[in-house]
Each structure stands twice: as structure tokens, then as C-alpha cells.
C-alpha positions in Angstrom: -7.4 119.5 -138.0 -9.9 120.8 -135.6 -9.3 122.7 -132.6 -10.8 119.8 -130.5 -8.3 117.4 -132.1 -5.6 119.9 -130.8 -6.1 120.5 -127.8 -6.2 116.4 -127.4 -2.8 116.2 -129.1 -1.5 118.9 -126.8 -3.1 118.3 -123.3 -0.8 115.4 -121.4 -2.5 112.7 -120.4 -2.8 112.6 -117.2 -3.3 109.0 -114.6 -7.1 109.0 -114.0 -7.7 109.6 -110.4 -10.2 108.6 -107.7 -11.7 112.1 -108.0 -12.3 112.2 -111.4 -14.0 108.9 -111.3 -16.4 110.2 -108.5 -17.3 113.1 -111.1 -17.7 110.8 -114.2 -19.7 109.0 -112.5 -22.1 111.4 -111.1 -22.4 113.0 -114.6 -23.5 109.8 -116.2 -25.8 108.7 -113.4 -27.5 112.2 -114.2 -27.6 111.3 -118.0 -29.2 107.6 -117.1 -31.8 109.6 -115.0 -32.6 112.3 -118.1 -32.9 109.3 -120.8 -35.2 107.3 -118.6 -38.2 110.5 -118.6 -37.8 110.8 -121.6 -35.8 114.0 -122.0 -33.5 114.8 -125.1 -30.9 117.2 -123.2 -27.6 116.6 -122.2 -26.9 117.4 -118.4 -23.7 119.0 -120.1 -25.8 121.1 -122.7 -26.4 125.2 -122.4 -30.6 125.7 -122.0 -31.2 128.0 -125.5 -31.9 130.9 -125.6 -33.9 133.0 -128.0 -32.7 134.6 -131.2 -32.9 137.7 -132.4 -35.3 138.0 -135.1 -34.3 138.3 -138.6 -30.6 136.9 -137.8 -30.3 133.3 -140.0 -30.2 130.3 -137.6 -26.6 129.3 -137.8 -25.9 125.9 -137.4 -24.9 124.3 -134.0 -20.9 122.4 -134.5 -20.7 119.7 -132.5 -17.7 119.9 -129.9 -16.2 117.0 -130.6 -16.1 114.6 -127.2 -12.5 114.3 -125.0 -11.4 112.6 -122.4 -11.8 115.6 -119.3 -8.9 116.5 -117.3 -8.6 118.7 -114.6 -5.5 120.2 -113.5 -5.4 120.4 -110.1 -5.4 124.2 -109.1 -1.7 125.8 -107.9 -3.0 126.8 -104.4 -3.8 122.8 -104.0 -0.2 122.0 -105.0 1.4 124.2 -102.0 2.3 122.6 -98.8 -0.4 122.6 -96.2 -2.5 121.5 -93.7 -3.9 117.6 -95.1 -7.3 116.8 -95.2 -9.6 113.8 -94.9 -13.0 113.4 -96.6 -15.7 113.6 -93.5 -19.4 113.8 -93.8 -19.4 117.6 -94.9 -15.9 117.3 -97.1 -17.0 115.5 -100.0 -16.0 115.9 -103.6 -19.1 117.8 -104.6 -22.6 117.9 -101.8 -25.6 116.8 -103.0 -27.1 120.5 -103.4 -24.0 121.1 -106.4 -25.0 117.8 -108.1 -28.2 118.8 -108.0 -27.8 122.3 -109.6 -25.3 120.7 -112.1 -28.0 118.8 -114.2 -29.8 122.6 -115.0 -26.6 124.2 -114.9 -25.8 126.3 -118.5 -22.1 126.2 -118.3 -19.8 122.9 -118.7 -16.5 125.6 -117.7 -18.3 126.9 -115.0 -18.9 123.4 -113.4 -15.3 123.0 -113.4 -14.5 126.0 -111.9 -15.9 124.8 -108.9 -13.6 124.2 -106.2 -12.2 120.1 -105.9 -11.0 121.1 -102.8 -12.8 121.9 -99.6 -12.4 125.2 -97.7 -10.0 125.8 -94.7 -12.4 126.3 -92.3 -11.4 129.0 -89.5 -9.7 127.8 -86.6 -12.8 129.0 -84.6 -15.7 127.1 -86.9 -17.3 124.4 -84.4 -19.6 122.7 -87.4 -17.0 120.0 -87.9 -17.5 118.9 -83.5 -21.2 119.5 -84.3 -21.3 116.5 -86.5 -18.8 114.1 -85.0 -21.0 112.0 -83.2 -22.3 110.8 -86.6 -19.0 109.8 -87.5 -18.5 108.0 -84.3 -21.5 106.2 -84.8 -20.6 104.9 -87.8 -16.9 104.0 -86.3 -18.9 102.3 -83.6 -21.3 100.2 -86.0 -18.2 99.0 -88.1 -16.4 97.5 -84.4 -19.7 96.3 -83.4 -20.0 94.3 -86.6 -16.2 92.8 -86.4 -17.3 91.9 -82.8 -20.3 90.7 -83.6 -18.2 88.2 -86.5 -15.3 87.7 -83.8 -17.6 86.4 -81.5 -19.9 84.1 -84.0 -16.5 82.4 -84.9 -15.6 82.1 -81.2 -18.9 80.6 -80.5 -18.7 78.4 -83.7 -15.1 77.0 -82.6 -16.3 76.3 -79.4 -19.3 74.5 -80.6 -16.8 72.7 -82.8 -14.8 71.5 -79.6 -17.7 70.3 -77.6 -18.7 68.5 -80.5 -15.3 66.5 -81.3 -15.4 66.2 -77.2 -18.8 64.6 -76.7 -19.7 61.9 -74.0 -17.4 59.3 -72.7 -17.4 55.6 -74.5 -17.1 52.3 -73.0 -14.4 52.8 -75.5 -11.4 55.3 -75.8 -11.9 58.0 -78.4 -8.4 59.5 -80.0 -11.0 62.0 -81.4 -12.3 63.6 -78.0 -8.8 63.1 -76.5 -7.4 65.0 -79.2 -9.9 67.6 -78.5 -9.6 67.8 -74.7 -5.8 68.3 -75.4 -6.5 70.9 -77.6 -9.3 72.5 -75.0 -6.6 72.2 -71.9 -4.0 74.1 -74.3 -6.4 76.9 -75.5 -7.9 77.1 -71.9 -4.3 79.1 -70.8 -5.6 82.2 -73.0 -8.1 84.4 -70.9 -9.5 85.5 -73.2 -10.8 82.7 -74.2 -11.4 81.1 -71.2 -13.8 84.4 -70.9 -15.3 83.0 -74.2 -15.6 79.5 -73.0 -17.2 80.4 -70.1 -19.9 82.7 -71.6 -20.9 80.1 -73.6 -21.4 77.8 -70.7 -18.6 74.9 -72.1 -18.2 73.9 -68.9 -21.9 72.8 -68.1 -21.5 70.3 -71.0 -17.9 69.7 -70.9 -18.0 67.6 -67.1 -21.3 65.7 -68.1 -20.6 61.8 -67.2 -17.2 62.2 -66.7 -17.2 59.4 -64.1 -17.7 57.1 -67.1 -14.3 58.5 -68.4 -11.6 55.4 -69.0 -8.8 56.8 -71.0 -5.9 58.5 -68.3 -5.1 61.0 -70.8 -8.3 62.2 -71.6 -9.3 62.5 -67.8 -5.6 63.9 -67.1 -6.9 66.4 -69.9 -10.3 66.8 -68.1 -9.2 67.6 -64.4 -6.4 69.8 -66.0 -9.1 72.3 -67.5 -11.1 71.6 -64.2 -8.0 72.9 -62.7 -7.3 75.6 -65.1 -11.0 77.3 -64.6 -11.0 76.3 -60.7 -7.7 78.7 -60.2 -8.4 81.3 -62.4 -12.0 82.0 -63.3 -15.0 82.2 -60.6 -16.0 78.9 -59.8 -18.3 78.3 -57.3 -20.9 77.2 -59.5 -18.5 74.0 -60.8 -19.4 71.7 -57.8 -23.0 71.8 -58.6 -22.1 71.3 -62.8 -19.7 68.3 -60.6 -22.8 67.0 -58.5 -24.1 63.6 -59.9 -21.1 63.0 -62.9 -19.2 60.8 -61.0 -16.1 63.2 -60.2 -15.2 60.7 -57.0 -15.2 57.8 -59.6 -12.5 59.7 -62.0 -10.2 60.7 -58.9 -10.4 57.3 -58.1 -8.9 56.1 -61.1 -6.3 59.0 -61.4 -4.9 58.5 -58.0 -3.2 55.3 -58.6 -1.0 56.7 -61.6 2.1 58.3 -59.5 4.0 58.5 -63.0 4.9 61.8 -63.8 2.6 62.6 -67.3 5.8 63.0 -69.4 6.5 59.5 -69.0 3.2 58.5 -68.9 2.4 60.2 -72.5 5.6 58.3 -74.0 4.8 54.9 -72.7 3.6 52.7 -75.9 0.5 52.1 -73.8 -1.0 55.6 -74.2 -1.3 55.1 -78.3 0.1 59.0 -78.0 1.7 60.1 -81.7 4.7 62.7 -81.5 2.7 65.8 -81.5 0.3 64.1 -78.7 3.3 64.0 -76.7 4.4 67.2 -77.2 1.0 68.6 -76.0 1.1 66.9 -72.9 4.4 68.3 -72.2 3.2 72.0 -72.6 0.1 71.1 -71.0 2.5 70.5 -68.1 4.2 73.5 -68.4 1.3 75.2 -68.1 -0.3 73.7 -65.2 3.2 74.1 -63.1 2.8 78.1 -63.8 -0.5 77.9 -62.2 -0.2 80.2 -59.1 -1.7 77.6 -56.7 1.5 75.2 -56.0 2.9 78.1 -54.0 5.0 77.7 -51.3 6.4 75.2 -53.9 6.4 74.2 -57.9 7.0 70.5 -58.4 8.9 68.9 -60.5 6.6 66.3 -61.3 3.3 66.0 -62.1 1.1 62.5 -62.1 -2.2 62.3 -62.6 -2.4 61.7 -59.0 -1.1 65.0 -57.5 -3.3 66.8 -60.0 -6.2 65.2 -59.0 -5.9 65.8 -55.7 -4.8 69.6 -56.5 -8.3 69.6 -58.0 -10.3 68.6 -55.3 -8.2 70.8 -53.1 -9.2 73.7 -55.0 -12.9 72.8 -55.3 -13.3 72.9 -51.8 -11.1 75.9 -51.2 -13.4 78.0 -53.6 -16.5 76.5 -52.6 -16.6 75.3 -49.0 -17.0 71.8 -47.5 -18.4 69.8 -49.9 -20.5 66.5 -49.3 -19.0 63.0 -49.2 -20.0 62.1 -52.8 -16.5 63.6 -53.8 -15.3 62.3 -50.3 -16.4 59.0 -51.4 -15.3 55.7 -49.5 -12.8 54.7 -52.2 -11.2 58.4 -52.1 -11.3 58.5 -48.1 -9.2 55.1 -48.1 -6.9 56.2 -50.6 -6.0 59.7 -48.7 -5.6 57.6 -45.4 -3.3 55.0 -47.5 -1.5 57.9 -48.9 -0.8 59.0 -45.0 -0.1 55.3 -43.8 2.5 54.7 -46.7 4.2 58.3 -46.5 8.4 57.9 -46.5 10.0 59.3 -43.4 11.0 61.8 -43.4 10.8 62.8 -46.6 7.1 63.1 -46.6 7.2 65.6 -43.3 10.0 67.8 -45.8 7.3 70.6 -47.2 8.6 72.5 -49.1 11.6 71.2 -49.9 10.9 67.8 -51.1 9.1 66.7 -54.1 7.4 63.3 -52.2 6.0 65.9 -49.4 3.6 67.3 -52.0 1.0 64.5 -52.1 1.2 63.9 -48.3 0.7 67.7 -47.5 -2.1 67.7 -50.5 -3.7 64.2 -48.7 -3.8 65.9 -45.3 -5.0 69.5 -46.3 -7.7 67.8 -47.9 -8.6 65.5 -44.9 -8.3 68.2 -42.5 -10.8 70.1 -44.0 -13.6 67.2 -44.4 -12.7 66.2 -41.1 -15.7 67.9 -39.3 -18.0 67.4 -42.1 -17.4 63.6 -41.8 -17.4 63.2 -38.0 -20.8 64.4 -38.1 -21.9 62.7 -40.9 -22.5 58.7 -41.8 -19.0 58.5 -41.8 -18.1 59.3 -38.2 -17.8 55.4 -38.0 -16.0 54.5 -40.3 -13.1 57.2 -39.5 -13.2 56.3 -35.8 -12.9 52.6 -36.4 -10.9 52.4 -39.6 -8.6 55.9 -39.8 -8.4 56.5 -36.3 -5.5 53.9 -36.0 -3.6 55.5 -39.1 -4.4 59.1 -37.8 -2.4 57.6 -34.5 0.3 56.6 -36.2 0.8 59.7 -38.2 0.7 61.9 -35.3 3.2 60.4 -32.8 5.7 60.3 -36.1 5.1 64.0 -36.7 5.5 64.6 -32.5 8.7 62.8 -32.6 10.2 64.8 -35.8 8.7 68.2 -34.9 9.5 68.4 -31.4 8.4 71.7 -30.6 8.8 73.3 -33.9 5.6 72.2 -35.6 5.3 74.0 -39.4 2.1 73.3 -42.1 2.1 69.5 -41.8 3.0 69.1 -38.0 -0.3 71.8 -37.8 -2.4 70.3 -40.5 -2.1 66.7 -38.5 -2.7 68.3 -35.1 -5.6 70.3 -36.4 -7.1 66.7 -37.9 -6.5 65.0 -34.6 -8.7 67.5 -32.6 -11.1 67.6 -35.1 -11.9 63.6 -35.2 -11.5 63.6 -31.7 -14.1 66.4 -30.7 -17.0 64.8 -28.9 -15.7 61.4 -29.8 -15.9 58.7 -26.8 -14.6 56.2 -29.0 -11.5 58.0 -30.6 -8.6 58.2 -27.5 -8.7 54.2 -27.2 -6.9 53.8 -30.5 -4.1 56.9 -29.4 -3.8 55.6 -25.5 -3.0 51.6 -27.1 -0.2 53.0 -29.7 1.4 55.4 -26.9 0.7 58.8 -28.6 -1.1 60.2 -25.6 2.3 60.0 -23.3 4.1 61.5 -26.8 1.8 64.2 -26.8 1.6 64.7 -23.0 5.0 65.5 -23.6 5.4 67.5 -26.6 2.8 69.5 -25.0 5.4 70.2 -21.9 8.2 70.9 -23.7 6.2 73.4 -26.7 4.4 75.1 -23.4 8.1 75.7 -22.4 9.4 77.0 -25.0 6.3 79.3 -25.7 7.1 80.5 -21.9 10.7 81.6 -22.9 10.2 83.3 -25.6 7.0 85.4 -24.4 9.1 88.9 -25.1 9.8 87.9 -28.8 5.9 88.3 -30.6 6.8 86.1 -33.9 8.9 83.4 -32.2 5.8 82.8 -29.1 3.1 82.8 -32.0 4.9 80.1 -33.0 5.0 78.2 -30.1 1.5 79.6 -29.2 -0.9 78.0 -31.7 0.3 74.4 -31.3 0.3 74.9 -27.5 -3.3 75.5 -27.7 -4.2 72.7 -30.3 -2.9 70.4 -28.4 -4.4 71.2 -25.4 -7.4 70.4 -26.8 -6.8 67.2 -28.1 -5.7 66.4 -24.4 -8.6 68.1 -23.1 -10.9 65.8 -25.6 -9.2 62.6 -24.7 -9.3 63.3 -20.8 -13.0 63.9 -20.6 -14.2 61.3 -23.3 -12.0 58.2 -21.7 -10.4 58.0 -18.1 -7.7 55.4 -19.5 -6.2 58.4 -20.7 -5.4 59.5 -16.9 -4.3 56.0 -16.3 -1.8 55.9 -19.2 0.2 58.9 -18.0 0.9 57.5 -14.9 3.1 55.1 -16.3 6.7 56.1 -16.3 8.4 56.8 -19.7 12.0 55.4 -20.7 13.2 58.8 -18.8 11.8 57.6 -15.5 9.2 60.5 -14.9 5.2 59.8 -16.2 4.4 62.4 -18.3 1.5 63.3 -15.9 4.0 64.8 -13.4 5.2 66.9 -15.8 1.7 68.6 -16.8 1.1 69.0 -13.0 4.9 70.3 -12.4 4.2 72.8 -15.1 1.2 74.1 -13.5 2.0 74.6 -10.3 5.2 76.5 -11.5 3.0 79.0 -13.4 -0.1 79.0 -12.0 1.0 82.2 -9.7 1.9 84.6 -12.2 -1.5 83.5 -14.7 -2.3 87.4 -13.0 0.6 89.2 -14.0 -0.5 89.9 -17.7 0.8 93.1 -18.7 1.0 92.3 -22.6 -0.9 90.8 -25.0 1.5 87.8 -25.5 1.0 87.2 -21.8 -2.8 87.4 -22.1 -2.5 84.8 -24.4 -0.1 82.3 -22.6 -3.0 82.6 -20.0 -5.7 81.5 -22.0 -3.0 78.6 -22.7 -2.8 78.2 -19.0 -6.5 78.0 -18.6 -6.5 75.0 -21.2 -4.1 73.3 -19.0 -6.0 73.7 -15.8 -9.0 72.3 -18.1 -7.6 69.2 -18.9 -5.9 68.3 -15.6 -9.1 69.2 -13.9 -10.7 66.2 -15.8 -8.2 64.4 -15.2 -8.3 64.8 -11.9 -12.1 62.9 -12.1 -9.9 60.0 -11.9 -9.0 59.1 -8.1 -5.0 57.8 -8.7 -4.6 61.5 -10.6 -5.9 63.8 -7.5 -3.9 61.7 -4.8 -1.1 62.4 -7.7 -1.8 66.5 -7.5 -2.0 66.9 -3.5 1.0 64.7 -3.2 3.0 67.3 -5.5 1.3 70.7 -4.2 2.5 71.4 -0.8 -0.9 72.2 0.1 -1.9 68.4 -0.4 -5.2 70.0 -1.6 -6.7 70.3 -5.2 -7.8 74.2 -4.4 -5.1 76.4 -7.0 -6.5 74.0 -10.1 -10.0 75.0 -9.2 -8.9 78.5 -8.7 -7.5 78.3 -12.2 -10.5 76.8 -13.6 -12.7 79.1 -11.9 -10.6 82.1 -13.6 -10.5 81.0 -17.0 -14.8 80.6 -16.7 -14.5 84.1 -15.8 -12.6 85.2 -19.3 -14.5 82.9 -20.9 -18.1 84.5 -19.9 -16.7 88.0 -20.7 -15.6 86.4 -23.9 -19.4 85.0 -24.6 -21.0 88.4 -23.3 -18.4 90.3 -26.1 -19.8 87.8 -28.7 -23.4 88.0 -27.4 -23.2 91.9 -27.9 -21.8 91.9 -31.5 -23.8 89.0 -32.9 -27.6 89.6 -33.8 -29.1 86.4 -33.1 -28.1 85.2 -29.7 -25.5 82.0 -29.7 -26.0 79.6 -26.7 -22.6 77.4 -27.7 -20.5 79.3 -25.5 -22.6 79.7 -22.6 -23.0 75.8 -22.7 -19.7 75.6 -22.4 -19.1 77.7 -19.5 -22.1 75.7 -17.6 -20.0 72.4 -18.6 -16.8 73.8 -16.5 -19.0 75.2 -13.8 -20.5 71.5 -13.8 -16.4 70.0 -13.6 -15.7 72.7 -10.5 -18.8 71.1 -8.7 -17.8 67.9 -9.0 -13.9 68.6 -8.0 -15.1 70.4 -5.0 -17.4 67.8 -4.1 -13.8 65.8 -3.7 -12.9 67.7 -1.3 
């Protein structure tokens, strides 16, 4: 037996490992390289050397071929410090590969080190070449990122696709894929996505033309959805010309919540259909945009108007395409038809969410439409329901007026700013005297509590508001004057009481050594304003001198005359901090130095 044949029978055989592959294969890469030009050496063989002369040539023996193993030496077997292969720890460099095609020695090559040196704690090669290796780091996430967001964009693609363009007929395919959108749309990260693929340019094309209640439920949900969480002002333009007013429309008049909706045989909604439009829901209700309070249920009504309430509260006033005719009536049916008083319970109530929704969005289109097209038809056609709602939330308020008493006195003024036509329809249904008196006894109670800051703001603000409805009625229409004088079911017109409150306060207007009393002044001063045009009237000055001792009309144009002086300081303060020069306040005070000619020309 030969000693090759041995030390095969001897050595153990040991499991190949990744190392000795790397060196197998750099060996016979070497080989494939040496064939190829034609050379007849073995990268393993010794170069020869010359013989002596006159010694016989012996014969070269063949070393018969086995299977290499390395034992791994005893220093790499002892506990240490671990290492990870790097750019610079490789098995062997390039340089040793190199060098081992010419090398003379098969031993020698395998005395070489496997293992890479400890370096010394205080070599600084290793941070030389890091940013090569975070490069490559960097490349590989850039790559998965790069794949991530090609599938994102390909899924999304997929979604618009399946969604498409409302059909004359409903499509279970695009509803199912609205569903589907309106569930994913919760993640913000996709959402992100979504948006930076511009879904939502494509996604609200023609949606007017949209039939099926689920799928528009689905639509104005992710209109929701991106309206309360994302940047959105550029959604009313993407909104502009689709036909938004046109899907409203149709939503408002399902009140069903969309649970029962979804189960009704009507829908054609499967199991799992159902089941989607219960967490869609969910997911709407968590929404933080229903504060003070979360329903309980959720039409396709209240989220429509939760949609258009949020569109305009993101984006401004918006034009009366969304404000259409048909959505107008339907917000002024929603006020005539509200349930006392359950309607006037916000927060507490479920059925006060639509009528707080209906007048927050009215209130703020209010000015838009009164000087718009429209002034007309809300003077003439909402003007009577308007009435009707306000001396109901007088009546139940009282003096105490929380979000809906203000959001209804705030619509009032607004429709009846500059509006000749708007008291007639408040002086024939008796809210005037209501008013007149609500003003009295809120003026009173703002009076009392002039030491306690929080409790007078809240007497305060409605004070002033509705003073200037008052003020707006007196000078627009004289029968307002007249309808005061008539006596109330407690015997005393609710014009003596506005002229009994002045004179009792007009002598300490001077003593204001706070800030609340500054401001029951500038209340005051309203006061004098709108008695002093109702005083234009003859019956109403005869009215004033009898009740001033006087007999005279002098301390209401005192009054007057002092709240133009606050009032030009006021306009000079604006004046200084504004850059372009405003003449809307200086108007004004010409318009009440035009009212203090005329009552002195009474005189």
C-alpha cells in the first residue's frame, strides 16, 4: 500500500466547509485559466530546477490525488473575539491568489493563515474603508425600496383599474374595490403611497354620475379619510366639475345607519361585503373630527354632510356648485323638520348631530350666498325657516346660548347684514319681541357676573351678536320699532325694556377699570346703536323722553357719540398695523356720525 493510500485511510473525513470550497474553487479557476494558453503546468506543481550533471534523471512518482483537508489551526479553536468577513477579511486577497499560481510549494500554500489577523486596537484601516461597506448596505435598501414601491405602485394601479368610471349601471366589481380602497385608506402609510401616486385625481372623476349608495358611501368615506388626515386643499379643485353636489344629493336622503343599510336584501351585499362595511364604520367613528362627540350611527347622510363640512373647513368658502340648490333646500329642510328638543341636545344626543352638522355648514356659506345669486332665494325661501329656528332656540336657550344657540344667532346676523328685505319675515312670526327680550335678560346676566371672567364671556358674545341682528333689523325696516311697542303676554313691550336698561347703565359706561368692563361698554355702545335708529321712528323717541326724566333724547346721543370715539381709535389702531389702508371702518364711523345728525336735527 502506498503512503498516499495511508494517509487517506488514516486522515478523518472531515464535513466540507464553506472555506474549503472558496479554495477549491480558486485553485481550479487558476487551472481553467493555465489550460486555456496553452500551458502544461499544474498551478499545484514545483517550477524544476536544474540537475546536477552526471547524476541519472530519476523518475518523477506521481503523488497520488486526495481529497485536501485542513485542520483548522489550535490558536483558531480558542475562545475569542468573532469575526465577520469585510472587504479586507477575506479568505485569501487577490495579491495571495495571485502569487499562488507561480508559487513552488503546495505545503507552503497551506501554511498560510485561514484566519485574518487581530488587528491592534489602535489600527484605523478598518473605519478607513467603512463607507464602502455602507454603500453597498445602502444600494441593497435602495433596491428593496425601489421593489417595495414598484409593487405599491402596481397595486394601486390594480385598484384604480377594478374602480374605473361610474356606469349607468352598478358594478359589484368597482364596489368591491372602493371597499377594499376605504379599508386600506386607514394605513398611513399607504395613504402616503396613494397620494404620491395621485389616486385621488383619478379616483373622484364623474363621481356625480355614481348610482350605487354603497359605492358612493365607499367614495365620500375615502374623501373623508384623506380630507381629515392628509393635506387636502388641493381636493376641491380635483372636486370642481364631477358633480360632488349631485352625489350628496342622493346620500342625504338615506338616514339608515350603514349597518342596516349593508344587510338589507336591496344592497346585493354577500357576508364578507357586510362585514367590510361594518369595519369601514369602525373606522370612520375613530376619525378625530366627530369630537365633542362619536355617534352611534352613521347614515350615508351624516357622512356626507361630515364631508362637506370638512372640505370647507380645510379649504375655505367654497362656491355654490357644492352649495347647490338641491343641497341648500335639503340643509334648510333638515332645520325646519329638526325634533324639539332633541335636536338643540349637542352633545348629548345622537339626532343633534345632523342638525348641528346642517347649521355649521349653513353658517359658514351664509355670507358667500347673501352676496351671491343666491341672496334671493335665501331671503325669500329660508328666511322664514331661519325665523322659525331662531325664536325656538331663544325660547330653549334663554340666556345660556352653547354651539347651536351661537351657530343660529351667527346665521341670523349674517343673512340679515345689509338686507332690507330680511326683518319682514322675523317681525310677522314675533321673533323680533323674542329677541328684544332675550337680548335684556342675556345683557343682565352678563351685567351680574362682570367680576367672574369665564361666566361674563359667556354671556358676552351672544350679547353682542344679538345686538347686531337688532341693530340690522332697526335700520333696514322701521316696522321693527313699531313691533316692540306692542305689549307682550307680561304687559310691558319689549321696547321699554331696551330703553329701561339703558338708562340704568348708561352712567357708569365711564367707570371701566377692567377689561371685562371695557367690554360690557362696547356692548353698551351696540345698545345705544340700535335704539338710536330706532329712535328714527317718531312713536319710539316720544317713547324715550317719556321714560328719561329729562324728556330729551340727549344721554343716547352722548352714548353714541362715545362709542364713535372708541370706534375711530379702533380704526386708527387698525390703520397703523395694516399696510394697505382699509376705508370699511371709517365708513362706518361716517354712517353713525350721519345717525347723530339726524337725531339732533329732532331736537
Amino acid at each position: 500500500m502506498s503512503l498516499g493510500a495511508t494517509l487517506n485511510q488514516s486522515a478523518p473525513r472531515k464535513k466540507r466547509r464553506l472555506i474549503d470550497e472558496l479554495a477549491a474553487q480558486a485553485n481550479e479557476t487558476s487551472s481553467e485559466e493555465e489550460e486555456e494558453g496553452g500551458s502544461a503546468s499544474r498551478v499545484t506543481q514545483r517550477t524544476p530546477t536544474p540537475e546536477p550533471q552526471g547524476m541519472a534523471a530519476v523518475p518523477q512518482t506521481p503523488e497520488p490525488s486526495r481529497a485536501r483537508t485542513y485542520g483548522r489551526p489550535g490558536s483558531a479553536k480558542k475562545t475569542g473575539p468573532k469575526f465577520t468577513y469585510s472587504a479586507r477579511r477575506t479568505l485569501r486577497t487577490e495579491s495571495s491568489l495571485s502569487e499562488s499560481q507561480d508559487s513552488v510549494d503546495e505545503m507552503s500554500w497551506l501554511r498560510e493563515s485561514i484566519l485574518p489577523s487581530i488587528p491592534s486596537q489602535f489600527d484605523m484601516d478598518e473605519d478607513e474603508e467603512e463607507p464602502f461597506t455602507k454603500g453597498a448596505v445602502r444600494s441593497i435598501h435602495e433596491l428593496r425600496q425601489a421593489g417595495a414601491n414598484s409593487r405599491s405602485a402596481d397595486e394601486i394601479e390594480d385598484l384604480l383599474t377594478r374602480i374605473g368610471r361610474p356606469s349607468s349601471k352598478p358594478s359589484s366589481s368597482r364596489r368591491n374595490a372602493l371597499i377594499e380602497l376605504s379599508q386600506k385608506m386607514q394605513d398611513k402609510g399607504f395613504v402616503r403611497k396613494f397620494r404620491d401616486h395621485n389616486g385621488d385625481r383619478s379616483l373622484f372623476e364623474e363621481i356625480g354620475k355614481e348610482t350605487d349608495i354603497i359605492t358612493g358611501y365607499a367614495l365620500v368615506a375615502i374623501l373623508t379619510t384623506l380630507v381629515a388626515t392628509t393635506a387636502s386643499t388641493h381636493i376641491v379643485s380635483q372636486l370642481e366639475g364631477q358633480g360632488f353636489a349631485v352625489l350628496l344629493r342622493r346620500l342625504f336622503h338615506f338616514s339608515v345607519d350603514i349597518q342596516a343599510l349593508a344587510r338589507d336584501r336591496a344592497s346585493n351585499l354577500s357576508r364578507n361585503g357586510q362585514q367590510s362595511m361594518t369595519k369601514l364604520k369602525a373606522s370612520l367613528l375613530i376619525l378625530p373630527v366627530w369630537a365633542p362627540t362619536t355617534p352611534f350611527f352613521l347614515s350615508p347622510r351624516r357622512l356626507a354632510l361630515k364631508a362637506l363640512e370638512l372640505v370647507i373647513k380645510n379649504t375655505g368658502t367654497v362656491g355654490d356648485e357644492f352649495f347647490s340648490t338641491e343641497v341648500t333646500n335639503f340643509l334648510f329642510a333638515l332645520l325646519k323638520n329638526a325634533p324639539i328638543p332633541d335636536a338643540w341636545s349637542f352633545p348629548h344626543s345622537d339626532e343633534s348631530v345632523d342638525f348641528h352638522l346642517a347649521l355649521t355648514l349653513l353658517e359658514a356659506h351664509s355670507m358667500r350666498a347673501m352676496q351671491s345669486d343666491s341672496r334671493e332665494r335665501w331671503t325669500f325661501t329660508h328666511m322664514p325657516v331661519l325665523a322659525e329656528t331662531l325664536k325656538t332656540t331663544l325660547r330653549k336657550c334663554k340666556t345660556n346660548f352653547d354651539e347651536v344657540g351661537m351657530l343660529v344667532l351667527k346665521l341670523a346676523l349674517n343673512t340679515s347684514n345689509n338686507n332690507h328685505d330680511g326683518p319682514a319675515t322675523f317681525i310677522e312670526k314675533g321673533t323680533v319681541r323674542v329677541l328684544a327680550n332675550a337680548l335684556c335678560d342675556t345683557f343682565l346676566a352678563a351685567t351680574d357676573s362682570v367680576y367672574n371672567a369665564e361666566t361674563f364671556t359667556a354671556f358676552l358674545e351672544p350679547v353682542l351678536v344679538m345686538s347686531g341682528i337688532m341693530i340690522n333689523f332697526s335700520e333696514n325696516d322701521r316696522a321693527t320699532s313699531k313691533s316692540l311697542l306692542i305689549s307682550s303676554k307680561s304687559g310691558e313691550p319689549a321696547l321699554d325694556r331696551l330703553i329701561k336698561l339703558f338708562l340704568d347703565h348708561h352712567a357708569v359706561t365711564a367707570e371701566a377699570d377692567s377689561v371685562e368692563k371695557s367690554q360690557l361698554n362696547v356692548a353698551f355702545g351696540y345698545l345705544s346703536l340700535m335704539l338710536g335708529y330706532m329712535s328714527l321712528y317718531e312713536p319710539v323717541r316720544q317713547r324715550f323722553s317719556a321714560m328719561h326724566k329729562a324728556g330729551n333724547l340727549d344721554p343716547l346721543i352722548n352714548s353714541i357719540r362715545e362709542f364713535i370715539i372708541y370706534y375711530r381709535a379702533a380704526d386708527n389702531s387698525i390703520a397703523q398695523d395694516s399696510v394697505e389702508p382699509s376705508s370699511q371702518h371709517s365708513s362706518f364711523t361716517t354712517k353713525l356720525q350721519g345717525l347723530v345728525e339726524r337725531l339732533e336735527g329732532f331736537h
